[in-house]
Backbone bond lengths (Angstrom), bond angles and torsions (degrees), N, CA, C in turn:
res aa  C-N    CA-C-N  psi(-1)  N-CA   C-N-CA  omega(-1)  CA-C   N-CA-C  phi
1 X - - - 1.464 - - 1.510 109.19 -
2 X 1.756 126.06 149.00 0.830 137.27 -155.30 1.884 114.53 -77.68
3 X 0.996 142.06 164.20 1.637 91.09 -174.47 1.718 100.02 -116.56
4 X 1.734 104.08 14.24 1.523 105.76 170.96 1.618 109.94 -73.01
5 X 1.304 104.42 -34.93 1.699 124.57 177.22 1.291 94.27 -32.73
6 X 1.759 115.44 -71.38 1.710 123.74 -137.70 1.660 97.29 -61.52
7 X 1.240 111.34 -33.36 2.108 95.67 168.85 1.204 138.08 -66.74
8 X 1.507 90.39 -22.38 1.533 77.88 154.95 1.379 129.88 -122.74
9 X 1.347 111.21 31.76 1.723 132.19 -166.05 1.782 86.10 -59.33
10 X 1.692 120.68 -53.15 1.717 104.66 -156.94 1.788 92.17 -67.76
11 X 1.494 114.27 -49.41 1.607 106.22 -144.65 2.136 80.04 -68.28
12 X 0.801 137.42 -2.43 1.836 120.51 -176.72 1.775 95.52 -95.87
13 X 1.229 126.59 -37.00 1.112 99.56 171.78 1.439 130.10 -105.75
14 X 1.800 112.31 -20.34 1.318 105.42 169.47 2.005 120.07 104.40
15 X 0.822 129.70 147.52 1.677 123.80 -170.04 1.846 101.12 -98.05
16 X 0.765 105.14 4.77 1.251 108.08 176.74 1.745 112.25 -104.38
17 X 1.589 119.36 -36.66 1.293 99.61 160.61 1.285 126.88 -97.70
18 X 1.318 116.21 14.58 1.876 120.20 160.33 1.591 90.13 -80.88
19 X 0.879 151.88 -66.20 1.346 136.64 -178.34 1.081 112.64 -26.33
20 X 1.872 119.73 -48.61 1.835 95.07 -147.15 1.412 86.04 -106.18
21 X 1.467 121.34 -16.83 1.564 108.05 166.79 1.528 122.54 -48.02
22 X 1.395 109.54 -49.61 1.132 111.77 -155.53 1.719 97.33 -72.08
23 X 1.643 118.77 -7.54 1.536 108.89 -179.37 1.572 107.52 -83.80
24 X 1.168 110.78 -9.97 1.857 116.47 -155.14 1.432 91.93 -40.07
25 X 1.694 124.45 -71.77 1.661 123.04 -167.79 1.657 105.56 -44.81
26 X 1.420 124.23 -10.71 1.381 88.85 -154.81 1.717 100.36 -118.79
27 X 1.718 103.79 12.77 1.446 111.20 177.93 2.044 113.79 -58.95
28 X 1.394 106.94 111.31 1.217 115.71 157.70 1.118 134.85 -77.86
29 X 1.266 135.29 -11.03 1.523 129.22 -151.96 1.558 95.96 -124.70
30 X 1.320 125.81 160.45 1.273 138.77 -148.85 1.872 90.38 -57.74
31 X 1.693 131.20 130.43 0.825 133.19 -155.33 1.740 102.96 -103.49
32 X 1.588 126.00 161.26 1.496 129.82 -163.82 1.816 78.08 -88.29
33 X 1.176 125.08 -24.59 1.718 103.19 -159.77 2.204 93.42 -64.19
34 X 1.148 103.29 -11.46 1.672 93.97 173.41 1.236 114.98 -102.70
35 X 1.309 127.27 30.03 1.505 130.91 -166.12 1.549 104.41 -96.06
36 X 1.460 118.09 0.16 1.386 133.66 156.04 1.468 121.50 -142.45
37 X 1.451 105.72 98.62 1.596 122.66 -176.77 1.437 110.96 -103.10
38 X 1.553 105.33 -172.37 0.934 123.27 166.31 1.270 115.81 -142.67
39 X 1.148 139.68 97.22 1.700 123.76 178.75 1.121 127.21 -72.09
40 X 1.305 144.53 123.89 1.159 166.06 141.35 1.238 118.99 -53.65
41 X 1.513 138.26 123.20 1.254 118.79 -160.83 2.006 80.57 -135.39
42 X 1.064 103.40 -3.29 1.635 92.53 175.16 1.140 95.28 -145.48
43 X 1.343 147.40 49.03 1.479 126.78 163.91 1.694 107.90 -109.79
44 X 1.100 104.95 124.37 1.630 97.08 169.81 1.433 115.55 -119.83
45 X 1.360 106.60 -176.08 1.297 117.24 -157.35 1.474 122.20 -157.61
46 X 1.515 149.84 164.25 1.411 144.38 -128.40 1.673 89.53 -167.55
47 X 1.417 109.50 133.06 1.411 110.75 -171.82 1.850 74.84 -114.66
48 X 1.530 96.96 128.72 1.793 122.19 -179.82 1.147 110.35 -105.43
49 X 1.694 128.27 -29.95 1.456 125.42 151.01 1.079 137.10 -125.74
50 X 1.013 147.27 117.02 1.555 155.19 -118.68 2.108 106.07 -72.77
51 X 0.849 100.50 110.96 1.646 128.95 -163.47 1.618 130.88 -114.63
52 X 0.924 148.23 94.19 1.762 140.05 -169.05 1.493 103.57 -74.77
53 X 1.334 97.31 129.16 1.136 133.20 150.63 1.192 100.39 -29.95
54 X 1.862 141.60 156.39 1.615 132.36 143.45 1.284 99.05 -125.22
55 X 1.305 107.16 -171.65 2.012 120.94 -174.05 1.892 89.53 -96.60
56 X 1.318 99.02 -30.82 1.773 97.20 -157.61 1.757 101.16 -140.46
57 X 1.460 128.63 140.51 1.755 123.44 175.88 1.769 104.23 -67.08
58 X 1.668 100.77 79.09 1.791 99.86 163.49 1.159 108.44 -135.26
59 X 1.608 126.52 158.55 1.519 111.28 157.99 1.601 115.73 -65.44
60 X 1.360 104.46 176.42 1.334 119.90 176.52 1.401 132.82 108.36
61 X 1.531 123.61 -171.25 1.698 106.82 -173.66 1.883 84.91 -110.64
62 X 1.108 139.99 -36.50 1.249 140.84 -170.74 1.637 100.49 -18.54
63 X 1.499 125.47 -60.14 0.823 130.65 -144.87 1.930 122.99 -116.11
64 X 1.578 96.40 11.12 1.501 96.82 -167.89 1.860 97.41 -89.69
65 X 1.674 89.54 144.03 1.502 93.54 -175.94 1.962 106.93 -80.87
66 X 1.599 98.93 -43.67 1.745 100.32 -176.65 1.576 83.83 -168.47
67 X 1.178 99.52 160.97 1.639 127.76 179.96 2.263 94.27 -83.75
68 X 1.155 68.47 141.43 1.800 87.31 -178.53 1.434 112.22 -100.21
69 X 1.811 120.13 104.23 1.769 73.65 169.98 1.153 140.93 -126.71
70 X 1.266 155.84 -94.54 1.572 134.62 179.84 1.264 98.22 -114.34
71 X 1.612 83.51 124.86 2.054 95.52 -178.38 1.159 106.30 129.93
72 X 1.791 119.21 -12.92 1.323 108.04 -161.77 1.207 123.91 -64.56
73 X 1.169 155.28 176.14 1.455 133.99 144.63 1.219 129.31 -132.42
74 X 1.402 112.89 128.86 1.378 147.15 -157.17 1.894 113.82 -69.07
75 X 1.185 113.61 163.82 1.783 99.28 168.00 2.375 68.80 -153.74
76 X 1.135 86.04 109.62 2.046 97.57 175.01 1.911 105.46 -89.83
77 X 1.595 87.25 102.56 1.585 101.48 172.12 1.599 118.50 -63.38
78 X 1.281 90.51 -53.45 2.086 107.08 174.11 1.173 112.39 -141.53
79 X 1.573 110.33 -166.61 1.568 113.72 -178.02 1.223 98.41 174.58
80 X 1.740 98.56 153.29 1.410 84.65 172.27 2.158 82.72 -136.32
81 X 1.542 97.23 -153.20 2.111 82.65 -177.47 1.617 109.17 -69.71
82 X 1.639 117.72 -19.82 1.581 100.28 -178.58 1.717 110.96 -113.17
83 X 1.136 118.85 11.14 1.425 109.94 176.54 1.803 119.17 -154.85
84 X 1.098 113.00 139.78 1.467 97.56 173.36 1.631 103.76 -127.28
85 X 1.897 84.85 144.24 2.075 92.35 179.22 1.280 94.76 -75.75
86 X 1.250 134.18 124.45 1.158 141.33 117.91 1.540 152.94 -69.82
87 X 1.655 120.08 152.06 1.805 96.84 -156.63 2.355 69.22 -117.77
88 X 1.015 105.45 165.68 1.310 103.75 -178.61 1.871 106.49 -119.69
89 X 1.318 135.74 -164.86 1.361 135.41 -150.94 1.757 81.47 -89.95
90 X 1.726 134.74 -51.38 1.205 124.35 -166.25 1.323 106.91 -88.11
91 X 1.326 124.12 36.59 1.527 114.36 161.06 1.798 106.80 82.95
92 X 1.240 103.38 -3.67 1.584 107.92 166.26 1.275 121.16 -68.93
93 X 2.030 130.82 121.40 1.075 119.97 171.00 1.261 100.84 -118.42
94 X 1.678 108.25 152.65 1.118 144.77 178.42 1.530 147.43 -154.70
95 X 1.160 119.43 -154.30 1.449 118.27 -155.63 1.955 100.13 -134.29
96 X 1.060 116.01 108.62 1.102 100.23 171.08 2.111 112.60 -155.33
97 X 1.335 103.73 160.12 1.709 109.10 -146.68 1.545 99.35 -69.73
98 X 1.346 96.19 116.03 1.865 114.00 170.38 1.535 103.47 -50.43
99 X 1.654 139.03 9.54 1.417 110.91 173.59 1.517 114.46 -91.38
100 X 1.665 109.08 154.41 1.612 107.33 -159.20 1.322 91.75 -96.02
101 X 1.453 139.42 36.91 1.354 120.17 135.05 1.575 110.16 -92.49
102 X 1.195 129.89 30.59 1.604 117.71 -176.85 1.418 102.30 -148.99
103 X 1.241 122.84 -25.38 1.409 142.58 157.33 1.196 135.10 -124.78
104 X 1.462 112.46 133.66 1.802 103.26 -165.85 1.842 91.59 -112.13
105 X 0.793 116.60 120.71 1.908 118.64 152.35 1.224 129.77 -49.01
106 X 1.167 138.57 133.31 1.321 144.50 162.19 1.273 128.50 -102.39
107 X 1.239 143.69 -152.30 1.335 152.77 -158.24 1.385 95.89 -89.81
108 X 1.633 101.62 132.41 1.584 110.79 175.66 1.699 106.89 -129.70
109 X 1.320 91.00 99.50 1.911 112.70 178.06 1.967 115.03 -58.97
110 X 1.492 85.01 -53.82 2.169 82.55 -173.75 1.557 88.77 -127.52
111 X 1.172 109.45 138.84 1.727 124.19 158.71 1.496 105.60 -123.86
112 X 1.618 105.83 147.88 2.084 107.95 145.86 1.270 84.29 -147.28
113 X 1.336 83.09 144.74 1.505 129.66 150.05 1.714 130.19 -49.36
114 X 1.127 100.39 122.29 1.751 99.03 172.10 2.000 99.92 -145.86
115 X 1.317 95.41 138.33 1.936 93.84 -172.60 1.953 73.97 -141.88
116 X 1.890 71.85 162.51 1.485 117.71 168.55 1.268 116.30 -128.44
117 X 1.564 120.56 -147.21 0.997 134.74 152.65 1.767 111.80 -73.18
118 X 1.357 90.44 124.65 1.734 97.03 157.80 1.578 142.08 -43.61
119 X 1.183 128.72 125.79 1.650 103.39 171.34 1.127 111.55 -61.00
120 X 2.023 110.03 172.24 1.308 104.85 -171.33 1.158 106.26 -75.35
121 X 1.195 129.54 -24.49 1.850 122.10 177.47 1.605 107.22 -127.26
122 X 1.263 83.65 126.23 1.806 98.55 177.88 1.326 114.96 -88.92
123 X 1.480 130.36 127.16 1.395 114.16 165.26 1.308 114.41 -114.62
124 X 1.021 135.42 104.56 1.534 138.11 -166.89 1.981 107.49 -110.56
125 X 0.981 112.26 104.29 1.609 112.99 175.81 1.318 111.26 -56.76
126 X 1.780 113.02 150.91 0.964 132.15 -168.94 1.432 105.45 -135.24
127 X 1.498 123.57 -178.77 0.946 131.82 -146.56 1.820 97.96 -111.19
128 X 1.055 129.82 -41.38 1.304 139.39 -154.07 1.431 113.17 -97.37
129 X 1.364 127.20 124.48 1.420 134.63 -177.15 1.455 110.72 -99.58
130 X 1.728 120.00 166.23 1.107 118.97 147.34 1.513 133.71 -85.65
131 X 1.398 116.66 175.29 1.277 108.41 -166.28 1.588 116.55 -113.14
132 X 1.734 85.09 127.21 1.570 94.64 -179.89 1.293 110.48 102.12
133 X 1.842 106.84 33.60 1.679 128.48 173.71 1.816 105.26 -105.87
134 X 0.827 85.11 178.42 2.041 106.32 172.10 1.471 90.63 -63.80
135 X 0.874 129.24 125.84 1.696 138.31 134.93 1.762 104.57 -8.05
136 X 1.676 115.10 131.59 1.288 109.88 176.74 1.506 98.84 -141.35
137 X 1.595 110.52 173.71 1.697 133.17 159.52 1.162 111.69 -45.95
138 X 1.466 100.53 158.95 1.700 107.50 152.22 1.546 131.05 -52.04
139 X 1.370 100.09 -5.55 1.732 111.14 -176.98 1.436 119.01 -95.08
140 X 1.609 109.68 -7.33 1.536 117.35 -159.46 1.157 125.94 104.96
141 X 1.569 115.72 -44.20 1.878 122.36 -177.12 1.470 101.35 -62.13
142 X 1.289 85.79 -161.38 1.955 102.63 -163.31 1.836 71.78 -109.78
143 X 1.296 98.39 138.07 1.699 135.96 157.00 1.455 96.81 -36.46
144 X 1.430 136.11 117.92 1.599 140.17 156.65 1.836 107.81 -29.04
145 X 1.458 113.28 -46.56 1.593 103.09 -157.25 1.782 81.77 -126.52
146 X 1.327 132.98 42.49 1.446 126.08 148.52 1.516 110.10 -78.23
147 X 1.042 86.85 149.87 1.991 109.75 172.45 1.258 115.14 -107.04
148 X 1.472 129.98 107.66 1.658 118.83 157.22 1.331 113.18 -131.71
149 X 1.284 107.27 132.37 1.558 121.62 179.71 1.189 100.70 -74.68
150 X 1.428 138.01 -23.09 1.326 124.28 -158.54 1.022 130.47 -62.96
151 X 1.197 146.32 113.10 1.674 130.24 178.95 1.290 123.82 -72.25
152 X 1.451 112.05 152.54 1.722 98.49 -166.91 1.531 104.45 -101.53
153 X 1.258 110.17 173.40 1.324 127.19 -161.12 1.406 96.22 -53.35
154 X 1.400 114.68 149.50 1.770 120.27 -171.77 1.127 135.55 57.65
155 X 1.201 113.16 12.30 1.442 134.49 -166.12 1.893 114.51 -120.71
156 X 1.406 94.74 128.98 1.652 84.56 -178.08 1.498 89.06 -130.31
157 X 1.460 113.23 -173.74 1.617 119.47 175.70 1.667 103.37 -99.08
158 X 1.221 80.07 141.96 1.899 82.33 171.98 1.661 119.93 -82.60
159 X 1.344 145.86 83.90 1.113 146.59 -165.04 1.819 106.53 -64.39
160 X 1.321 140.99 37.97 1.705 128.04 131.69 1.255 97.96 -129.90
161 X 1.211 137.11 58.40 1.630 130.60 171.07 1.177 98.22 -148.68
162 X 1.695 96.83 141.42 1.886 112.73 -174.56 1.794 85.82 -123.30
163 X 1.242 100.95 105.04 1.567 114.78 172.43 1.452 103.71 -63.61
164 X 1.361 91.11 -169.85 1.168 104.20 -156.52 2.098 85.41 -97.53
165 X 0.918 113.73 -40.41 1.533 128.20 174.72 1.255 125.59 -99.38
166 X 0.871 146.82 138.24 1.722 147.45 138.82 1.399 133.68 -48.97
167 X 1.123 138.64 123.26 1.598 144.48 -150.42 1.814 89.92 -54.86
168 X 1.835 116.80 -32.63 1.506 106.17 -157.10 1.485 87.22 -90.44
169 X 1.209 163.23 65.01 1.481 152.69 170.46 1.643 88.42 -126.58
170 X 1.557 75.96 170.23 1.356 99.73 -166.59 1.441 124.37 -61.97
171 X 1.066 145.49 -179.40 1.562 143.33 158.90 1.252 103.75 -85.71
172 X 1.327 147.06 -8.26 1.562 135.03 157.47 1.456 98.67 -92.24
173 X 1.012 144.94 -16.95 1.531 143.92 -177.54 1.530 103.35 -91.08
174 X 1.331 121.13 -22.37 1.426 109.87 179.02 1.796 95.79 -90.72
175 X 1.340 118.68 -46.36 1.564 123.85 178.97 1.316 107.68 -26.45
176 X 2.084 105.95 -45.01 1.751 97.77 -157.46 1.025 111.47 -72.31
177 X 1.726 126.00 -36.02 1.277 158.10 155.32 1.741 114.97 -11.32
178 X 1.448 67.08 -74.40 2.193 78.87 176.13 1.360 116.82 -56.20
179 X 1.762 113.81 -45.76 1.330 126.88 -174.95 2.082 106.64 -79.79
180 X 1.267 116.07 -22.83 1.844 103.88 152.21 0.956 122.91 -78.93
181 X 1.016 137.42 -49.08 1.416 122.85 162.53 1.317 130.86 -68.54
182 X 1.163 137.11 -7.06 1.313 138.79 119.10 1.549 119.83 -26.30
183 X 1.216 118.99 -65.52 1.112 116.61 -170.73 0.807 124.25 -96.28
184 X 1.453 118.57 8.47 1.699 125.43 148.29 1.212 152.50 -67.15
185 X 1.661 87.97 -9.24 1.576 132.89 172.04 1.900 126.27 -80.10
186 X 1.430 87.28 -19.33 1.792 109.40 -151.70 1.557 81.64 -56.65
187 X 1.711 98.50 143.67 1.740 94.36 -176.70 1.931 124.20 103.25
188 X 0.993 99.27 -48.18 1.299 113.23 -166.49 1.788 93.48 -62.35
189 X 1.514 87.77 136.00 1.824 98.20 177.72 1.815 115.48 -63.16
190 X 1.300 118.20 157.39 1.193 130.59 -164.00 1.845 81.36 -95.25
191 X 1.253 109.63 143.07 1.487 112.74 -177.43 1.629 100.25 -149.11
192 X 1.244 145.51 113.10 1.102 143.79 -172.56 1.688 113.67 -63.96
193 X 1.446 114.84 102.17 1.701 94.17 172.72 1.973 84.71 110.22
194 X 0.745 146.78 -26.53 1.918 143.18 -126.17 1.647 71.47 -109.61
195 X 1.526 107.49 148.60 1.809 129.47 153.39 1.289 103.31 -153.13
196 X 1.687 93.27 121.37 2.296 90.16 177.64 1.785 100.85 -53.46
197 X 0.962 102.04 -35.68 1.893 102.27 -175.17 1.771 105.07 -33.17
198 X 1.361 98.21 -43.79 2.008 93.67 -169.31 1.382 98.12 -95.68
199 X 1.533 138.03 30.31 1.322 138.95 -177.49 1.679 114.03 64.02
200 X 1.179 111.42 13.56 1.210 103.93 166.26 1.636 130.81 -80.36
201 X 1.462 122.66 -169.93 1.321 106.93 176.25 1.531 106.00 -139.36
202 X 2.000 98.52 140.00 1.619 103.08 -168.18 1.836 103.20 74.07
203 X 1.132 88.98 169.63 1.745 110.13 -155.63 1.919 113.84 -137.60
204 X 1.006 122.74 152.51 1.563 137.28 164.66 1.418 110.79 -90.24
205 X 1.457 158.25 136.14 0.957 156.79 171.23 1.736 107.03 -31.57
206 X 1.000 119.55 -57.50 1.848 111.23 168.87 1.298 114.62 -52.47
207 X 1.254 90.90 -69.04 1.870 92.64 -168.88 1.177 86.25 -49.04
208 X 1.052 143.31 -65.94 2.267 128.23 -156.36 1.751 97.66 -47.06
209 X 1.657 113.07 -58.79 1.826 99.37 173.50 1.536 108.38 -45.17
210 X 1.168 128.28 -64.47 1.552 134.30 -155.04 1.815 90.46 -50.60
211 X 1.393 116.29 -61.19 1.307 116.75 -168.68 1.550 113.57 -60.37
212 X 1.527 116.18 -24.09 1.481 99.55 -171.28 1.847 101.75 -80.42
213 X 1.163 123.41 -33.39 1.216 130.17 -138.17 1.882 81.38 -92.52
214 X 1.124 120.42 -38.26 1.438 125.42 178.52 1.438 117.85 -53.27
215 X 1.561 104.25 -55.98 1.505 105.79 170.81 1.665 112.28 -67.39
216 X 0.934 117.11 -71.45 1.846 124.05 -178.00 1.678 111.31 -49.42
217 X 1.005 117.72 -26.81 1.510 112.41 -178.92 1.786 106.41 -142.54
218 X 0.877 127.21 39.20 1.217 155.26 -159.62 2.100 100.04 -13.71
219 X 1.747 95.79 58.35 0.958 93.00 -178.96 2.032 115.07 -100.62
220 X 1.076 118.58 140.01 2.135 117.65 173.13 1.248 93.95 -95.73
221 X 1.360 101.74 130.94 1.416 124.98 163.95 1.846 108.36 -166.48
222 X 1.507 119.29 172.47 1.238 117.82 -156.02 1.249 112.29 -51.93
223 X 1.683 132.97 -168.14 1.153 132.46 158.34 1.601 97.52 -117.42
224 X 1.074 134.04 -13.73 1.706 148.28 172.78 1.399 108.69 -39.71
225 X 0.911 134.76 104.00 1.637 124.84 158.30 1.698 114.61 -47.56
226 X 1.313 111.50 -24.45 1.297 105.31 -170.03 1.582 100.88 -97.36
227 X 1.016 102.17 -40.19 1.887 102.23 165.38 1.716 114.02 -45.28
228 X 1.273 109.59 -74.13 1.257 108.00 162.36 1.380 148.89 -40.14
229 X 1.516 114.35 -7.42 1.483 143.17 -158.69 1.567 74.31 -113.89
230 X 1.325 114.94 -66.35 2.065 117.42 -146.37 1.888 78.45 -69.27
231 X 1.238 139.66 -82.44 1.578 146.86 -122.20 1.382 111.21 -123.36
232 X 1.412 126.28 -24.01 1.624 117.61 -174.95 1.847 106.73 -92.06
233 X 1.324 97.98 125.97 1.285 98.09 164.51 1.548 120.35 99.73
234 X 1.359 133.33 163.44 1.371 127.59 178.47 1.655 120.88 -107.52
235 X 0.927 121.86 129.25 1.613 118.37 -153.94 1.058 87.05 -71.14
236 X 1.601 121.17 -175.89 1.156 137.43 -136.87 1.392 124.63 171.00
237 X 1.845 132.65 84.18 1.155 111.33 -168.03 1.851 121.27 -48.22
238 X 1.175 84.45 145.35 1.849 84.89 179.60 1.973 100.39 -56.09
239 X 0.756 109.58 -29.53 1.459 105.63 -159.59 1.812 96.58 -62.41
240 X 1.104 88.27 -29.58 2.139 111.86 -170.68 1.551 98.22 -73.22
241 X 1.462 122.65 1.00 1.555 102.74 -158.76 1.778 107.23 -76.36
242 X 1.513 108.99 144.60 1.297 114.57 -179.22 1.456 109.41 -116.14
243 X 1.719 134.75 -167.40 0.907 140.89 175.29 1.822 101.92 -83.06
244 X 1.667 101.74 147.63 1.377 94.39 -165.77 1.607 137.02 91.93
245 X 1.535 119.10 -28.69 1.222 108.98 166.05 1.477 119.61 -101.89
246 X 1.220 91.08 167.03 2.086 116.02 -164.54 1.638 96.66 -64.45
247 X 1.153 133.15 109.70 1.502 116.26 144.27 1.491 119.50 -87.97
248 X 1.003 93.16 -176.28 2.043 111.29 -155.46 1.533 86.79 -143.98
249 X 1.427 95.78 138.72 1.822 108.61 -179.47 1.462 98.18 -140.99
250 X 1.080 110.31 160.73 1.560 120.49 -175.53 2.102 96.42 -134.36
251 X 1.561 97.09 153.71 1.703 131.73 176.39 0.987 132.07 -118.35
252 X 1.206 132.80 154.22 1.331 114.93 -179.43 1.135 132.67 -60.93
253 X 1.720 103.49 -9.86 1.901 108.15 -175.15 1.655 106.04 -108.70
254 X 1.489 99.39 3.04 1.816 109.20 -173.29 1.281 95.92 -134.84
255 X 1.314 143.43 104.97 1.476 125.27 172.89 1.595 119.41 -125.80
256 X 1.499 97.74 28.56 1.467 111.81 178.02 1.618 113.25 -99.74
257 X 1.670 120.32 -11.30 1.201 111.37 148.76 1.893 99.82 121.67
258 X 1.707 85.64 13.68 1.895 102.49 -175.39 1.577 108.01 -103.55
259 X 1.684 126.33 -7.75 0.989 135.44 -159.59 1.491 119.72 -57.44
260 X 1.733 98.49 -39.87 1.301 125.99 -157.22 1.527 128.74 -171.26
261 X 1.604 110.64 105.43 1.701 110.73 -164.10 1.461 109.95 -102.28
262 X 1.257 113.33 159.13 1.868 92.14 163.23 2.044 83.34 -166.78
263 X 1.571 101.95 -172.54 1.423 104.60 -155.34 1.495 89.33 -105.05
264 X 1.139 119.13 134.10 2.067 120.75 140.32 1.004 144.13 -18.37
265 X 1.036 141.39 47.13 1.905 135.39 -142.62 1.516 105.46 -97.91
266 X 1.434 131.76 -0.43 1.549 138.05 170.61 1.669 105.48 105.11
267 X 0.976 106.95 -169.83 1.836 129.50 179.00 1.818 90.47 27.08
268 X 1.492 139.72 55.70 0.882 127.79 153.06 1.562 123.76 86.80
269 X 1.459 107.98 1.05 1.090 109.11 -174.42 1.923 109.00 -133.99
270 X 1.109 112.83 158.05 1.766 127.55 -166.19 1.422 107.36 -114.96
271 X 1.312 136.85 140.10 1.274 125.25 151.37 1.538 105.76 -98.02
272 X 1.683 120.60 136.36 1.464 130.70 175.09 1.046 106.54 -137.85
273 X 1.329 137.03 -167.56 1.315 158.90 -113.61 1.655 90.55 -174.77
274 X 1.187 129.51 140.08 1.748 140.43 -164.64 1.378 105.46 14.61
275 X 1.317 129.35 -90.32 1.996 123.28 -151.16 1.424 101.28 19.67
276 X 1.121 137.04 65.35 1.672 146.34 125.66 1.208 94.22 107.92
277 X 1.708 126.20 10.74 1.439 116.97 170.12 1.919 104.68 -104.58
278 X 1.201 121.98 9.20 1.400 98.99 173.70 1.842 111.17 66.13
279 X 1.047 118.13 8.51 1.213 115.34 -158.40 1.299 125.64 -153.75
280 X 1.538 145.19 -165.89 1.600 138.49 137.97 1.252 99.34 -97.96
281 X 1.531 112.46 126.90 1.229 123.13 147.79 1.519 126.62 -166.10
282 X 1.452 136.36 -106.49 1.040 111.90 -157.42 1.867 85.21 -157.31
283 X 1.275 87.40 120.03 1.817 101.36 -177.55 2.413 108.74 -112.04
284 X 0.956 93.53 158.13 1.790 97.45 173.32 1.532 82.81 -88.60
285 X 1.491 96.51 155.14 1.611 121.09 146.39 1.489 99.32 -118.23
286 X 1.089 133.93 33.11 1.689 113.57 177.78 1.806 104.14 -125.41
287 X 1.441 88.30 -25.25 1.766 88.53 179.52 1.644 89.79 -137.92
288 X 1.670 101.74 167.59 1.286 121.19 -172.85 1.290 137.89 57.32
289 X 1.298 141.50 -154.25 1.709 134.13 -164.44 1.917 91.22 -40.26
290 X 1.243 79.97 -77.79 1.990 83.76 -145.24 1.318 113.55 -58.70
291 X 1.108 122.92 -19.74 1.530 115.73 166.42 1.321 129.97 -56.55
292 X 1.118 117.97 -1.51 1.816 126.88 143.27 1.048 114.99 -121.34
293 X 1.062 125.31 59.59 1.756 133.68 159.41 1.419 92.82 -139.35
294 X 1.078 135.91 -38.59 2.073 117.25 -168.22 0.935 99.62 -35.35
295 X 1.402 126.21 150.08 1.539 138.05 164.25 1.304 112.16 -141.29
296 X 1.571 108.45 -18.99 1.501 89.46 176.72 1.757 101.28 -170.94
297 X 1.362 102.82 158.40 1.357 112.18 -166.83 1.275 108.78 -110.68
298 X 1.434 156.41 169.47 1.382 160.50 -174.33 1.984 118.96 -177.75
299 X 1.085 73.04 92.56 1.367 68.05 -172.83 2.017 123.10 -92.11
300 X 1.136 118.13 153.18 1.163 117.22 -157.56 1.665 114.32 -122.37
301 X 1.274 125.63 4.44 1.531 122.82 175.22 1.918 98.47 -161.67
């Protein structure tokens, strides 16, 4: 991050949305990410990799009822792109993550429709990639069990680090990678300029990307948000965004999309380094500040 940004980081976001950010994990009550469904009254569905159940669509452990595991089978009440309610075989309903490496869908006999208002940013997957990425789905992402050695643009290997992965593993094996060491961080103070990599302590929103992707995939590349915005990585329509890639946010004093980075983690939500938490943790892109600032996606494995 830029370090003209950090003066005006409070007056751009304000004490009122570090408050309600910092509640996002701990919302109980029927949540806005379902304020546009679809009900399904016959579609079911098969959990293919072992997945928890939740009480409510959030990350975290606060709220998981039991681990699901492969074979289960589903009866899908609603959905929206990151989660579907599900009722289970003993009359158990719940919450569990709409991605089709953890759940597969089946045949859907009767649907209706019910809409609201839209979130402010929609991400709806598409079909079409760029060229000279990892192999992907019919949705746009990278394939769960594809392999690519390729490194992405701006990116070199770091030669004294034994990652956590190997360049030949899978694209769900690099995901888990990125997402532990990510979340090994959760907490750590926002420090302008700081990367544990140079023995320092606490992180800048880049340096925290540069550092996760360094340890877990033992990749060197800048600590610059704006470096990383201009040269790291392969763009990516937003609509295409998967688990794992870099977004880029823009401010009112940065609005080219260098302001502010943080990582992809699915169902709508990023883990970063400060965005009005002072901290690493876990922000929405679908409601509130940053969901009108994304500008751009980059993805890196």
């Amino acid at each position: 991050m830029h370090r003209d940004n950090k003066k005006n980081w409070k007056t751009v976001l304000g004490t009122s949305f570090l408050i309600s950010s910092m509640a996002i994990p701990f919302l109980t009550s029927v949540p806005s990410a379902f304020a546009s469904t679809t009900a399904q009254a016959s579609t079911e569905a098969m959990v293919v990799h072992a997945a928890y159940l939740k009480t409510s669509p959030h990350l975290g452990t606060y709220n998981e009822i039991k681990l699901l595991g492969k074979g289960t089978s589903l009866q899908v009440l609603s959905t929206t792109p990151y989660w579907l309610q599900v009722r289970l075989a003993d009359g158990v309903v719940g919450y569990i993550t709409a991605n089709h490496y953890y759940v597969s869908l089946g045949a859907q006999t009767s649907t209706s429709s019910t809409s609201s208002a839209p979130t402010s940013h929609t991400i709806a997957p598409t079909s079409s990639t760029p060229n000279s990425q990892p192999s992907s789905q019919s949705n746009g992402g990278p394939a769960a069990g594809s392999v690519s050695t390729a490194l992405p643009p701006g990116v070199t290997l770091a030669p004294n680090i034994q990652p956590l992965v190997p360049m030949t593993a899978s694209y769900a094996a690099k995901l888990q990678a990125v997402e532990q060491i990510a979340k090994s961080k959760l907490g750590t103070p926002y420090i302008w300029g700081h990367n544990e990599d140079r023995g320092q302590y606490g992180f800048d929103c880049s340096n925290y990307v540069e550092y996760v992707f360094h340890e877990a995939l033992g990749y060197n590349f800048s600590g610059s948000s704006k470096v990383q915005f201009d040269q790291v990585g392969w763009p990516v329509p937003i609509s295409q965004i998967s688990p794992g890639d870099e977004l880029f946010f823009s401010n009112t004093t940065n609005p080219s999309g260098s302001a502010h980075v943080g990582i992809y983690i699915g169902h709508g939500e990023m883990i970063e380094e400060g965005g009005g938490l002072g901290k690493v943790g876990y922000l929405s892109i679908t409601q509130g500040f940053w969901s009108h600032h994304l500008v751009a996606v980059h993805r890196l494995f």
